[in-house]
DRENGU-426401 format. One line per 8 residues: number of its first residue (from 1); their letters; for each residue y, z, x of N, C-alpha, C, CB. Coordinates in Angstrom, 1 decimal, decimal comma, padded with zeros to 4 digits, always signed. Each point is the difference from the previous one (the first is absolute). Glycine has a CB too. Layout:
! residues N
NUM = A = Y/Z/X/Y/Z/X/Y/Z/X/Y/Z/X | ...;
//
This chain:
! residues 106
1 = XXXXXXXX = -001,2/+000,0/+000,8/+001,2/+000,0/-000,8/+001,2/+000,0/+000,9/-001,2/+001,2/-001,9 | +002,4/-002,3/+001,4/+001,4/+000,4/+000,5/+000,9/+000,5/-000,6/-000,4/-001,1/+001,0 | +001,5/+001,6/-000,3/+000,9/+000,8/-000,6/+001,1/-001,1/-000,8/-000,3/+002,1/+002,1 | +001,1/-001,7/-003,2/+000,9/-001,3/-000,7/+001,0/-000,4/+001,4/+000,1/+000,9/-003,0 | +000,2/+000,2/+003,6/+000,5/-000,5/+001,0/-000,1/-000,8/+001,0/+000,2/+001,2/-000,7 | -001,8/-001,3/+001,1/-000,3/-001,0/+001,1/-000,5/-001,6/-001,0/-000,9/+002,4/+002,1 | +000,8/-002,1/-003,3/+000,1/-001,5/-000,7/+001,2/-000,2/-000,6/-002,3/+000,1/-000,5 | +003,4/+000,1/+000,9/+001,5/-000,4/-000,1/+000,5/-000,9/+001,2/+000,4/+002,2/-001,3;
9 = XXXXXXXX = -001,4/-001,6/+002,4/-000,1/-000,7/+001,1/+000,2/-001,5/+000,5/-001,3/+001,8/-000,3 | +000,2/-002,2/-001,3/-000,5/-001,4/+000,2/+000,8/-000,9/-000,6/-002,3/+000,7/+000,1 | +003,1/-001,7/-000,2/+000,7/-000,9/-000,2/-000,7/-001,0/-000,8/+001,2/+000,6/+001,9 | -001,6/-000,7/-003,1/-000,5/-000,8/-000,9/+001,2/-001,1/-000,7/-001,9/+002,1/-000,4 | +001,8/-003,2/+001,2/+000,9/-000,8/-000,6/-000,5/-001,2/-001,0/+001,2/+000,6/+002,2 | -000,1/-001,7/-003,0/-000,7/-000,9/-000,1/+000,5/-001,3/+000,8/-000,8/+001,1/-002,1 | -000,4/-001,9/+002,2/+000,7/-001,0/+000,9/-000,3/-001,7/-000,8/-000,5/+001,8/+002,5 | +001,1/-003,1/-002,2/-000,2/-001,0/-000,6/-000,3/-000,9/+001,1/+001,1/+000,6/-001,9;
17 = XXXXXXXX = -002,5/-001,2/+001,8/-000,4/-000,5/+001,0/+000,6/-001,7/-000,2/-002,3/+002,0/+000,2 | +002,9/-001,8/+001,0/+000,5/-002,0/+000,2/-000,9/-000,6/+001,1/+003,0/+000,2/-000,4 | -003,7/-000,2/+000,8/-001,0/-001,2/+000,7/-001,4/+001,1/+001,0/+002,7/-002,4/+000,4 | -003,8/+001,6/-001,5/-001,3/+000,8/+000,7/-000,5/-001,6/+000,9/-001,1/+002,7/-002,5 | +000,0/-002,1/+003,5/-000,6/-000,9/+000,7/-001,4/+000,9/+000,3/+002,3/-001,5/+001,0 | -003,0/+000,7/-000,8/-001,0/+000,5/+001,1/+000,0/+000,6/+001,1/-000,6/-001,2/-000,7 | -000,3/+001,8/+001,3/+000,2/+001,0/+001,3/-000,6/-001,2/+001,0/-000,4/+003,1/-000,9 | +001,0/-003,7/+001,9/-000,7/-001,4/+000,6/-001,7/+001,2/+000,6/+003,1/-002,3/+001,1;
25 = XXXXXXXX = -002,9/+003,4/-000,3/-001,1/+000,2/+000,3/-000,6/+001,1/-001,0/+000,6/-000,9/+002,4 | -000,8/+001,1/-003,4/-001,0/+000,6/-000,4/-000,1/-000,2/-001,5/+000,2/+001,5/+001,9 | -001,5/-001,5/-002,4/-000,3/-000,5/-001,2/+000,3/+000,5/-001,2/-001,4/-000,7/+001,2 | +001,5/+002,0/-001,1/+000,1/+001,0/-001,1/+001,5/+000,3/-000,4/-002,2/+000,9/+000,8 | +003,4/-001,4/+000,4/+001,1/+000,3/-000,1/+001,0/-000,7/-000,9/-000,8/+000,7/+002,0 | +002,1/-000,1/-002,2/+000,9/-000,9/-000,6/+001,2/-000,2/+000,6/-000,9/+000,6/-001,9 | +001,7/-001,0/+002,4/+001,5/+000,1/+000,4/+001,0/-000,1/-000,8/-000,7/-000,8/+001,5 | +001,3/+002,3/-001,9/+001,3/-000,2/-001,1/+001,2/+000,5/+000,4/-001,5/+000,3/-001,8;
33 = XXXXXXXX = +002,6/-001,9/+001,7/+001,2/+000,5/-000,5/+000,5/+000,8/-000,9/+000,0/-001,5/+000,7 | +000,5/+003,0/-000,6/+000,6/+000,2/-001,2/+001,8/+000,5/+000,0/-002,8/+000,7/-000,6 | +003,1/-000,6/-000,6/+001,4/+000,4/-000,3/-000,4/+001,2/-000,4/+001,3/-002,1/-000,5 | -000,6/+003,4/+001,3/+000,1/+001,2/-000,7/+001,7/+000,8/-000,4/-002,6/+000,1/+001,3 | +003,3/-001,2/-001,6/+001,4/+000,3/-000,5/+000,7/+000,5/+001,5/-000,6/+000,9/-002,8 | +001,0/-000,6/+003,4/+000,9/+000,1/+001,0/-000,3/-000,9/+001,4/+000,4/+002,4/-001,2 | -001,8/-002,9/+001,3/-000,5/-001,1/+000,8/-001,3/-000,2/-000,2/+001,6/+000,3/+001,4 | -002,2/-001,5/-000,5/-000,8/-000,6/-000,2/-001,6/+000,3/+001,0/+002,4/-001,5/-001,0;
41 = XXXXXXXX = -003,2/+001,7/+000,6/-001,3/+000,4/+001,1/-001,2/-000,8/-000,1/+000,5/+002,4/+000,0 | -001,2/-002,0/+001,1/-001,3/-000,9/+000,0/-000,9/+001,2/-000,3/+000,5/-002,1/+001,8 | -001,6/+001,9/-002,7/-001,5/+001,1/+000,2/-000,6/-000,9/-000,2/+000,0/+002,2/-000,7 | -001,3/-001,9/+001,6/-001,5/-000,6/-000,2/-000,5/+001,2/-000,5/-000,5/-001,8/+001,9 | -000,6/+001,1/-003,1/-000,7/+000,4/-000,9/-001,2/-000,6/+000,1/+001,7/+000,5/-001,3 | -002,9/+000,4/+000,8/-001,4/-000,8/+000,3/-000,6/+000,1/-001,3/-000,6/+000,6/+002,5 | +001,9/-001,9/-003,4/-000,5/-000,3/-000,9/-000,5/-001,7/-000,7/+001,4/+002,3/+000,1 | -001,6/-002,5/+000,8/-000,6/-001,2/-000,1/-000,6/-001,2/-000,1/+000,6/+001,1/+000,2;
49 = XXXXXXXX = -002,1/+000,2/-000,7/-001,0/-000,2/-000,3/+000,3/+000,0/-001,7/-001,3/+000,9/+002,4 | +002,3/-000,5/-003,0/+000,5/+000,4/-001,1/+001,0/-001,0/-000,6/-000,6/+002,2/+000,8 | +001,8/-002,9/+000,2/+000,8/-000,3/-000,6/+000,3/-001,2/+000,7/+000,5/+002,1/-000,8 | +000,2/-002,9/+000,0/+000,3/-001,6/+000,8/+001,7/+000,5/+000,5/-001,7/-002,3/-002,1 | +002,2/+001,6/+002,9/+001,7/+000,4/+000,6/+000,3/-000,6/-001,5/+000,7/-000,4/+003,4 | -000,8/-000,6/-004,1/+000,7/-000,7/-001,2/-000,7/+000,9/-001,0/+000,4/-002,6/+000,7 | -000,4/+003,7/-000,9/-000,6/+001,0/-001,0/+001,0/+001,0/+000,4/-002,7/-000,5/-000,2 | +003,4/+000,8/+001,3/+000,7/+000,8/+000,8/+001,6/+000,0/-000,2/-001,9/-000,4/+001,5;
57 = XXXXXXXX = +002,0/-000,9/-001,7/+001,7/-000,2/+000,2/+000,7/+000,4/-000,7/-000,2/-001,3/+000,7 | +001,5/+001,9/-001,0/+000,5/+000,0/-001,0/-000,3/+001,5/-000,9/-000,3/-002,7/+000,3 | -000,7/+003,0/-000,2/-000,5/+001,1/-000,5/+000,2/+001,7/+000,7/-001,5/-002,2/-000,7 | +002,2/+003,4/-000,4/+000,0/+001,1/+000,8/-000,9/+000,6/+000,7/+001,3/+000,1/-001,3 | -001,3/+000,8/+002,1/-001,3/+000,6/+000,4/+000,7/+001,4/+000,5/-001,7/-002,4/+000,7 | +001,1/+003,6/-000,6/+000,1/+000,7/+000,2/-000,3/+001,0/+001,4/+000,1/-001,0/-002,3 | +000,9/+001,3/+003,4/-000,1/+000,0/+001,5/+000,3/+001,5/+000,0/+000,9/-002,4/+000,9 | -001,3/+002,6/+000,5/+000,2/+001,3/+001,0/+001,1/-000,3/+000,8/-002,3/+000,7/+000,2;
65 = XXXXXXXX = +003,3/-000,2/-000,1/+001,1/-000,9/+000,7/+000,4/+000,9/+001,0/+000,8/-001,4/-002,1 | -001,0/+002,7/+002,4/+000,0/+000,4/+001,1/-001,2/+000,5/+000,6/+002,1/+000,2/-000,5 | -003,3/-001,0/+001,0/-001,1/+000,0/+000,7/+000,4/-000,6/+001,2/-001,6/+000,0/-001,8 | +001,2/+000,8/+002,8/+000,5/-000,6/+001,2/-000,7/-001,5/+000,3/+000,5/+002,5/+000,8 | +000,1/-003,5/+000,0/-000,4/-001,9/-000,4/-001,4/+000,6/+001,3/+003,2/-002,6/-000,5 | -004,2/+001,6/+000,2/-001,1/-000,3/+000,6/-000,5/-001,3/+000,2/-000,3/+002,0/-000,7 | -000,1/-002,4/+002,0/-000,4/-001,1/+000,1/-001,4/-000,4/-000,3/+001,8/+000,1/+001,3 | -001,9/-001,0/-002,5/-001,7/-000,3/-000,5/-000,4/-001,4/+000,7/+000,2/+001,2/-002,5;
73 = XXXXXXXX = -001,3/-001,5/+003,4/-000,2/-000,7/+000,4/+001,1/-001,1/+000,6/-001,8/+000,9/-001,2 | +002,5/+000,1/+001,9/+001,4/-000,6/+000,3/+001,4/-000,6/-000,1/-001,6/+000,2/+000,3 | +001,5/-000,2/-001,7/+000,9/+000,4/-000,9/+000,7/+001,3/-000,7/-001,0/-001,7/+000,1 | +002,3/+002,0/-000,2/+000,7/+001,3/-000,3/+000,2/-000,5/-001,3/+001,1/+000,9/+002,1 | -001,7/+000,8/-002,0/+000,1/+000,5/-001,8/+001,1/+000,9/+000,1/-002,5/+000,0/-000,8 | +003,2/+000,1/-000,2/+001,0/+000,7/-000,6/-000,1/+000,4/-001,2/+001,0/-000,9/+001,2 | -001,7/+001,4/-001,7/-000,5/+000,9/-001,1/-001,4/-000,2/-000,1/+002,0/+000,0/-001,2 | -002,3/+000,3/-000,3/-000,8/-000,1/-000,4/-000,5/-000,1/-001,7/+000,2/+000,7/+002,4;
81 = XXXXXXXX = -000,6/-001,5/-002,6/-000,3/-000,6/-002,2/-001,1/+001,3/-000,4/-000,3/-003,6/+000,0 | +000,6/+003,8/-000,8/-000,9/+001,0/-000,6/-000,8/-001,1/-001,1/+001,7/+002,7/+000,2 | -003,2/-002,5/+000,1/-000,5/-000,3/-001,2/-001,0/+000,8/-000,4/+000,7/-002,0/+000,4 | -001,6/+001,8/-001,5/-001,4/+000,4/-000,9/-001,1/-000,1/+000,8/+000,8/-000,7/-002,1 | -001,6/+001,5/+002,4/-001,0/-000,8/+000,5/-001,9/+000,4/-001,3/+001,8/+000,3/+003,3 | -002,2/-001,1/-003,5/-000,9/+000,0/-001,5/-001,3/-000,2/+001,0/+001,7/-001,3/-002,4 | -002,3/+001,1/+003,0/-001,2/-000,2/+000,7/+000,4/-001,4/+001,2/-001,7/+001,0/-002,5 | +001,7/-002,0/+001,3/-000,3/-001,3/+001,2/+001,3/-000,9/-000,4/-003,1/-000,2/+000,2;
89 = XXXXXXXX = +004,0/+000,9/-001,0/+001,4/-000,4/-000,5/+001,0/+000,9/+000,4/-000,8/-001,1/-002,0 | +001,6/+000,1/+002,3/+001,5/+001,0/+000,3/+001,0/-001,1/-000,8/-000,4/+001,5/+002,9 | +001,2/-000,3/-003,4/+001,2/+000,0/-001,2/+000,9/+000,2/+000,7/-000,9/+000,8/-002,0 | +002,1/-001,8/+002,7/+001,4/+000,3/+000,5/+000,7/+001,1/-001,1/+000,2/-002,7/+001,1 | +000,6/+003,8/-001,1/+000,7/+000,8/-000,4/+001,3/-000,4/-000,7/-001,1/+001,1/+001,6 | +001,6/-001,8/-003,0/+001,1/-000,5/+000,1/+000,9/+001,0/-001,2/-001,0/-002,7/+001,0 | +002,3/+002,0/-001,1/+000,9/+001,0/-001,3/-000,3/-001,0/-001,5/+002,5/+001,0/+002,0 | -002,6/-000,4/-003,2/-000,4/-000,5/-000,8/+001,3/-001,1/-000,3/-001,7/+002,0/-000,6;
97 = XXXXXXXX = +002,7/-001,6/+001,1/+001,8/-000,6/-000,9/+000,5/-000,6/+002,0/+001,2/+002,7/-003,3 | -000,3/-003,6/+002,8/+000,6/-000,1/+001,3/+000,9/+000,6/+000,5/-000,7/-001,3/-000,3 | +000,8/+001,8/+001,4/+000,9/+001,4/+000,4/+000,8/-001,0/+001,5/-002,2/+003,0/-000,8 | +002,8/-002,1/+001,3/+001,1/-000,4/+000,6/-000,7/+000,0/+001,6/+001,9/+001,1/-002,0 | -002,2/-001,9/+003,0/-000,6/+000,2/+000,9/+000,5/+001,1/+000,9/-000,6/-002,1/-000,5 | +000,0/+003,1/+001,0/+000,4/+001,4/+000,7/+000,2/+000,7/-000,8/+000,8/-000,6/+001,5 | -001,3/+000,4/-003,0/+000,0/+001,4/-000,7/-001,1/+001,2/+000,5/+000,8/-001,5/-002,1 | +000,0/+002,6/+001,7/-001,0/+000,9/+000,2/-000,9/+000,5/-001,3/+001,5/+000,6/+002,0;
105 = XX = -003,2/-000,4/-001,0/-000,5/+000,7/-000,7/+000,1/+001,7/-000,2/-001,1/-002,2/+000,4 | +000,9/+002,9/-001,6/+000,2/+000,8/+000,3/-001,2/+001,3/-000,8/+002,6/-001,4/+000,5;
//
């Protein structure tokens, strides 16, 4: 268990993704541009086995926006997408209505 305090911590934004690609070296990856209202980041996501980049675009999704950036297969990540995970499906995390990119969750 954490304290409400150390989950105030976490920066739950939303973000609107403007251009996904593939990870050139790894199969499971994604490469996403996103907009999270005050600027613009890259995260890889290993959702790919799940989602086409043209299933991606355009669409909110919901980030960790202060996780420190990590490089996945050689690529920097700057956050991270929350999604569902159901067994052998994963559900990207999105807002039911369209919100303002860099809103906070709360």
């Amino acid at each position: 268990m954490i304290s409400i305090d150390e989950f105030r911590k976490i920066e739950l934004k939303i973000a609107t993704v403007i251009k996904a690609e593939p990870h050139p070296n790894a199969d499971k990856l994604l490469i996403l541009q996103i907009d999270i209202g005050s600027e613009e980041r890259q995260i890889v996501a290993g959702i790919r086995n799940h989602y086409s980049p043209e299933e991606l675009v355009g669409r909110q999704i919901v980030v960790v926006a202060n996780l420190e950036s990590a490089k996945l297969r050689g690529m920097e990540s700057q956050g991270m997408l929350l999604a569902a995970s159901d067994g052998d499906r994963i559900v990207v995390l999105t807002p039911d209505k369209i919100v303002t990119p860099g809103a906070r969750i709360s």
